[in-house]
N, C-alpha and C positions, 0 to 999 in steps of 0.2 A: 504493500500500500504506500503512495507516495504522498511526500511531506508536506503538507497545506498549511506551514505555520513559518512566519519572520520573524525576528529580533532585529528591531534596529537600533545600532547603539544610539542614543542623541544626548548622553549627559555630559562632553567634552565641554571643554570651558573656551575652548574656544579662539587663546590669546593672541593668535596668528592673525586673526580674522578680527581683529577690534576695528581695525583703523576705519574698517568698513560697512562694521556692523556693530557698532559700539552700545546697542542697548539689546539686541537680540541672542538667544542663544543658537550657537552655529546652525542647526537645522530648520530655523525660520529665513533663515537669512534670503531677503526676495532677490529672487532671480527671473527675469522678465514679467516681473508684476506678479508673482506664486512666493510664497516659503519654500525653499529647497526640498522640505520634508514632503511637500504635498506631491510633486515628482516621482519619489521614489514608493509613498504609498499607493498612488496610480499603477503603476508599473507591479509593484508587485499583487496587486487587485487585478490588474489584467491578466497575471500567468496562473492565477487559480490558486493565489496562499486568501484561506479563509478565515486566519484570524493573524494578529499582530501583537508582540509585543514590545514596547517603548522604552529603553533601558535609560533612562534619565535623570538628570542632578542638576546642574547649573539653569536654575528659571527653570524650573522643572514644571510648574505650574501655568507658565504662559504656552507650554507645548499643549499641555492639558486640555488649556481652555481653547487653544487652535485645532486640535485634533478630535478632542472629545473620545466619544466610545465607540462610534463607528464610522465606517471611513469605505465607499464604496462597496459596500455589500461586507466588509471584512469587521469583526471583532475587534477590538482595540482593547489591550488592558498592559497595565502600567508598572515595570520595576522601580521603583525609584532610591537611588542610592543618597544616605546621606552623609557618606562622607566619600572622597573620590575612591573607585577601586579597579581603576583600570582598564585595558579591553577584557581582560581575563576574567576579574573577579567579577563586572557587570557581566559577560556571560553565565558566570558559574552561579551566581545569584539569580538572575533571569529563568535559568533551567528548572528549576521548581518551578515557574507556571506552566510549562510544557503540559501539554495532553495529549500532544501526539509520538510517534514512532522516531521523532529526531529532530532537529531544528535549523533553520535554515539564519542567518546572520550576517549584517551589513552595516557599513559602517554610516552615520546620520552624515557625512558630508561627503560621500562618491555615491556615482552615479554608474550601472553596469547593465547590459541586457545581452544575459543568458537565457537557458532552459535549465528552471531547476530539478526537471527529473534525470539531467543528461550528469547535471552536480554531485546529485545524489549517488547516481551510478556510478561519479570516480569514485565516492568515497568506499564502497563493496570492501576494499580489501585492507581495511585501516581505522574507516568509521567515520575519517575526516577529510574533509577537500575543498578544494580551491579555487574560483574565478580566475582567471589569471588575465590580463589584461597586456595588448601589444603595444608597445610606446617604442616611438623613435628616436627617446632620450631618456635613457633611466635616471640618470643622473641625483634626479631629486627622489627618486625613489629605492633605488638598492634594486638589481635584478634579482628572479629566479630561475635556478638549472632545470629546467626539466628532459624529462626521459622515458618514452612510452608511458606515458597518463600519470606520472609519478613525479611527484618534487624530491629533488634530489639534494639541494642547499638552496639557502639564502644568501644572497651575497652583499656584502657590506657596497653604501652609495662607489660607484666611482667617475670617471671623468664625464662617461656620456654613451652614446652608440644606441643602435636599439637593443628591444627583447623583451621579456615579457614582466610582469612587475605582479608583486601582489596588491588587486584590485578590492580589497576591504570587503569579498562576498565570500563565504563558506557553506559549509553544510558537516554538521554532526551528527551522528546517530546517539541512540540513546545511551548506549557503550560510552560512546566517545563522551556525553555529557558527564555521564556516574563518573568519569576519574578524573573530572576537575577538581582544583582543591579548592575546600572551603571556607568562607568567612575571613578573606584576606584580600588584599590587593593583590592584582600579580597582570604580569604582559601576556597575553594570549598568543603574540607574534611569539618573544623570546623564549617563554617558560613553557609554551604548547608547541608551537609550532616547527619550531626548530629541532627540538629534540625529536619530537616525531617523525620529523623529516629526513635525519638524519638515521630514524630505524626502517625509514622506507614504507610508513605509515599513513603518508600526503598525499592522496590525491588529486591530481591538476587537470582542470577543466580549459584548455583556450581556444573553445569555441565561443570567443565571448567580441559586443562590438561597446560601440557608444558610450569609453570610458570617460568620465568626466568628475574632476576633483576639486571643491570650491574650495579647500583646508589652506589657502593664502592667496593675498589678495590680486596677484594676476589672473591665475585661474580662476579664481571668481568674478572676472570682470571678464574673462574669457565666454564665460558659462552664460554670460547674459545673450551674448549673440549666438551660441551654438542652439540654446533652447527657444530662439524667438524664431531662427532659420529652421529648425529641424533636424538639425544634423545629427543629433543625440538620442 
């Protein structure tokens, strides 16, 4: 049975993105007249996730009141951390609202259009997997190796070139969920993903288009004309 359920992180603080959004929290941040958030809940409303969860902290309350409970036919209900905990720990705290078979997860400031049953099915042999996104400049992102459907390393930022990067979308099974650890902060990228990747546990998905990253302020200023044009 396939995974009808999101996690979006949206509780970052944001401090990259002030100069441009200095009263909003990143995932409201308008982008051709919309909140970033409303984007990505569309989208994942159109590929068949029926309900949503909001992993949220900084103005945790103004996403609330802009989201509400439902959102395109989809369920909405709310993590809310109150102190920062990370990508890791807001997963691993989110995972208790779970009801379904695994969870799907993205980060409140990128934007990706996969098929998350195609996601689901790298993860088979690991439990976890990956969006991966083609950029013809990693530079600000750090690439990753991949190797017949598998992430094989991460690799730290370097000068430039293309290839592919990790694009902030995932997918866990229920396995994968149980062996978070719990009631701590932690990095989901370093303390999850790297180690597993390194046991050849990561599955990589890059059949993926329309990467778009608002997290500073060029690209967010990028993002106004990609999503007014349609490019995205």
């Amino acid at each position: 049975m396939r995974c009808e359920e999101v996690l979006i992180l949206a509780g970052g603080l944001g401090t990259r993105l002030r100069s441009e959004v200095p009263n909003l929290p990143k995932p409201l941040a308008p982008v051709n007249g919309r909140p970033f958030l409303a984007y990505l809940l569309d989208r994942y409303a159109s590929v068949g996730m029926r309900r949503c969860i909001l992993a949220t902290g900084y103005l945790a309350e103004m996403i609330q009141r802009t989201v509400g409970a439902r959102w395109a036919g989809m369920e909405i209900v709310y993590s809310q951390e109150d102190a920062p905990l990370g990508t890791g720990g807001a997963i691993a705290a989110a995972a208790h609202l779970t009801v379904g078979s695994g969870l799907h997860v993205c980060n409140g400031d990128t934007y990706l259009i996969y098929a998350p049953p195609a996601l689901e099915a790298a993860a088979a042999n690991g439990g976890i997997a990956i969006a991966l996104a083609y950029v013809e400049d990693v530079s600000r992102y750090g690439a990753v190796a991949v190797s017949k459907g598998r992430v094989l390393h991460f690799e730290e930022k370097r000068a430039g070139g293309a290839g592919f990067i990790n694009a902030g979308s995932y997918f866990l099974d229920t396995e994968a969920l149980s062996r978070l650890p719990q009631g701590r902060a932690f990095s989901f990228e370093k303390d999850v993903l790297e180690p597993e990747a390194a046991g050849g546990r990561v599955g990589a998905l890059v059949e993926t288009s329309g990467f778009i990253d608002i997290g500073v302020p060029s690209d967010f200023r990028r993002a106004q004309s990609l999503f007014a044009s349609g490019d995205c």
